[in-house]
N, C-alpha and C positions, 0 to 999 in steps of 0.2 A: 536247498535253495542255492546253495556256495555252488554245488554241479551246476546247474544250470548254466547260473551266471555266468562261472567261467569259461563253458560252453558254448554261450551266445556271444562273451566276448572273441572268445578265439575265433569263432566263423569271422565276426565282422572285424578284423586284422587279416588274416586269413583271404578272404575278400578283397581287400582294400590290396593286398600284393605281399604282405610280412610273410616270410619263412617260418616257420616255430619247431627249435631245436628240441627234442626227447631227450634228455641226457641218463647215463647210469648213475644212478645218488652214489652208489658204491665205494665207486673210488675218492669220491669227496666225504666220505663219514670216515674211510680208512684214513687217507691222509693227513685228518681234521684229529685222528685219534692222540697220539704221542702230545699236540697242542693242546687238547683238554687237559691232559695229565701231567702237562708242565707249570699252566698258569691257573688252572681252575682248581683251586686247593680250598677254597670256603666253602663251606655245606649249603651255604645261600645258592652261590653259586654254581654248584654241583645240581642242585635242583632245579635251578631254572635251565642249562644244559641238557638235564634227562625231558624234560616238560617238553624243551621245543623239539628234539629228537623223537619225540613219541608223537607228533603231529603228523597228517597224511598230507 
């Protein structure tokens, strides 16, 4: 259902005249990495970190 949606949302922006930029995650999970392992030192917070990284 989540496809869909954001599917029917993108056509009608899309539509309407918005650009929609594809970007490489890549370079933003590398750059992001050295910052986890500086400030993210709680096991809580290590977890909630891997969770959202594991999201599509």
């Amino acid at each position: 259902m989540w496809s869909a949606k954001t599917a029917g949302s993108r056509a009608v922006v899309e539509k309407a005249g918005a650009q929609i930029n594809d970007v490489e995650k890549q370079g933003f999970i590398d750059a992001m990495k050295p910052v986890y392992e500086k400030h993210i030192t709680d096991e809580v917070l290590k977890k909630l970190v891997a969770d959202v990284q594991t999201v599509q």
